[in-house]
N, C-alpha and C positions, 0 to 999 in steps of 0.2 A: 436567619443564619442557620439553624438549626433544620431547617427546610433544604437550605442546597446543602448541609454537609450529610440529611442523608441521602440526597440525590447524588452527591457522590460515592456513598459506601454502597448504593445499588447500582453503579457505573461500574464499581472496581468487581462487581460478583458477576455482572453480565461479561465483562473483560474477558473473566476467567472463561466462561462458557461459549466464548464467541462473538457475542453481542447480547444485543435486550432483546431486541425484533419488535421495537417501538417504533413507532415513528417520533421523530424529533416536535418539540413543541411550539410550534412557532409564535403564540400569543407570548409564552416565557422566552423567549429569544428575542423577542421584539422589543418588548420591556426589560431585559438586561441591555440590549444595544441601547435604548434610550437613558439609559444610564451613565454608561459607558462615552455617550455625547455629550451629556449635560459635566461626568468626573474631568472629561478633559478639557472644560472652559468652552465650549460649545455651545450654541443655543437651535435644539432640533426639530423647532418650529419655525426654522427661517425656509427657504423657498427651497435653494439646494438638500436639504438635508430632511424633508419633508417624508418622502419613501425611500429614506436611508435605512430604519430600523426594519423596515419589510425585505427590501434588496437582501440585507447582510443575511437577515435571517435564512430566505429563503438560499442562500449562497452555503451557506452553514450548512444546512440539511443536505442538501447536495453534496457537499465536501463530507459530510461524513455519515452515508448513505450505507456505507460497509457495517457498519453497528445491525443492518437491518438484512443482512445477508447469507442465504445459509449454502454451505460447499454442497451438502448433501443432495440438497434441491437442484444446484446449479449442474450439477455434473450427472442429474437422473439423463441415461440413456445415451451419455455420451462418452462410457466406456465400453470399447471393439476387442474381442477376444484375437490376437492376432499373433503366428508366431513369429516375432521379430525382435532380436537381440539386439542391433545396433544402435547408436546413440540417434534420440532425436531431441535437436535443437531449437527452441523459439529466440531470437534473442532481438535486442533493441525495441524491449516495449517500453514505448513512454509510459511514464508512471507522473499521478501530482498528490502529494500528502500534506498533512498537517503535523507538524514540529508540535508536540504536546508537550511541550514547556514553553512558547512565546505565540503558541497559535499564529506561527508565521509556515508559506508553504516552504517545502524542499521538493525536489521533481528532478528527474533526470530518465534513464533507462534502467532496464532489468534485462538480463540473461538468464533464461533459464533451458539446461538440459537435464536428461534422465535416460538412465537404462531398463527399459520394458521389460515385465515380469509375463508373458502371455497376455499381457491388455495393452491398450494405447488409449490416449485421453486426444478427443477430438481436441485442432489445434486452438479453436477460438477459446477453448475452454482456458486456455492457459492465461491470456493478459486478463480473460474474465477475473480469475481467481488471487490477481496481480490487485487487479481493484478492488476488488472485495473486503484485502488488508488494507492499499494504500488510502482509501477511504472512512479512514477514520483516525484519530490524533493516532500519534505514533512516535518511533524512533527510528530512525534507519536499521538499526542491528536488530530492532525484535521484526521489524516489516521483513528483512530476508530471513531469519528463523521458519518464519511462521509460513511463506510461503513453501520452503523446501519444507520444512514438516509435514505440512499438509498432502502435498505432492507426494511425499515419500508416504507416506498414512492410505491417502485413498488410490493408490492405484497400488500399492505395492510394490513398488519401483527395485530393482536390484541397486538400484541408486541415482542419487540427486543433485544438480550440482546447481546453483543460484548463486548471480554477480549482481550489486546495484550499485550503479554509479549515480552522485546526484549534490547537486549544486542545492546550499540551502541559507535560505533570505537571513535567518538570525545570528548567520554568520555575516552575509552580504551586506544586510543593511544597520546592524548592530553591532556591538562587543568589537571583533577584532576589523571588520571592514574590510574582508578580503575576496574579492570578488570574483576570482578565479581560480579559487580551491576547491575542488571535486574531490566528494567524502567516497571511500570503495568499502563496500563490505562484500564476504560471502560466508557461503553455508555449502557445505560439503556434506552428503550424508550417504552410507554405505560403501558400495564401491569406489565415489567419487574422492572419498575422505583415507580409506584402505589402498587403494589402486595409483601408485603416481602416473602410472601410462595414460589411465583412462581419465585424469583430472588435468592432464597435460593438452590432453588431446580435446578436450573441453574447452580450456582456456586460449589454446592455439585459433580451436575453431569462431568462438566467439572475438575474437580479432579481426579477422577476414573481414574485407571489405564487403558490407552488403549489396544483395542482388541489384542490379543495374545502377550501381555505382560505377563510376568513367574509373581508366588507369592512370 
């Protein structure tokens, strides 16, 4: 016991810092799943349930692969010196994260714009940076924080504007069973939060029907 609570007080310091930039343990994930089989009346030496503890494990690690991610690394040479003031737009990135409170997933889309400071951020870089956070347990409201902070932080952005829409299982399949409630949060930062034109004009845009969508 004393073993996982300080692996969680070294979880909550890497938190702060970003991540650990470990890799996840999968012989310890393998033997809490086999636990977690046998707590719920289970027996995980039966045929089904054989490379259940390996699956989940290895499903884990992948689901929260963002712990192991660094912005700085990601975006080395994919900031372009360019003078261009107007808004640019990435929006409808699928996103799939983890509810760190029921380890159940939530997932839906993200919008994110930004007004260019003399730099532009290649556009792949942006759902990259989307995964980076949605990748690791989470809450909706710190997942858009942490995206426009970041955003606004390394490019220097005159401003930020981040929407996440997103349907989530511990609502769906749990507590109230409502299965068509989409959670909205966002994150305004600089101009977008100061400016009602240009967070209008943000929210208008991210509306619009996407490219080679019918009328």
């Amino acid at each position: 016991m004393a073993k996982r609570a300080a692996a969680g007080g070294r979880r909550r310091e890497s938190e702060d810092a970003g991540g650990s930039g470990r890799p996840a343990d999968m012989d310890v994930l393998q033997s809490l799943v086999t636990e977690i089989l046998l707590a719920v009346g289970e027996k995980p030496g039966r045929n089904g349930l054989l490379k259940t503890p390996e699956r989940v494990a290895k499903a884990l690690a992948f689901m929260t692969q963002g712990y192991q991610r660094n912005i700085d690394h990601l975006l080395n040479g994919a900031l372009f010196p360019i003078e261009y003031d107007e808004m640019v737009i990435v929006k409808d990135i699928d996103f799939f994260s983890m509810c760190e409170h029921h380890l159940l997933p939530f997932f839906g889309k993200v919008h994110v714009g930004y007004l260019p400071n003399k730099k532009v951020v290649g556009l792949s870089k942006i759902p990259r940076i989307v995964d980076v956070f949605a990748r690791r347990l989470q809450v909706q409201e710190r997942l858009t924080t942490q995206i426009a902070e970041t955003l606004k932080s390394k490019l220097n952005a005159n401003g930020v504007g981040v929407v996440v829409e997103a349907r989530h299982l511990c609502m769906m399949m749990r507590g109230v069973e409502k299965q068509n409630t989409v959670a909205v949060t966002s994150s305004m930062l600089g101009a977008f939060r100061h400016q009602q034109q240009t967070r209008l004009e943000f929210l208008k845009l991210i509306r619009r029907g996407s490219v080679g969508d019918s009328d």
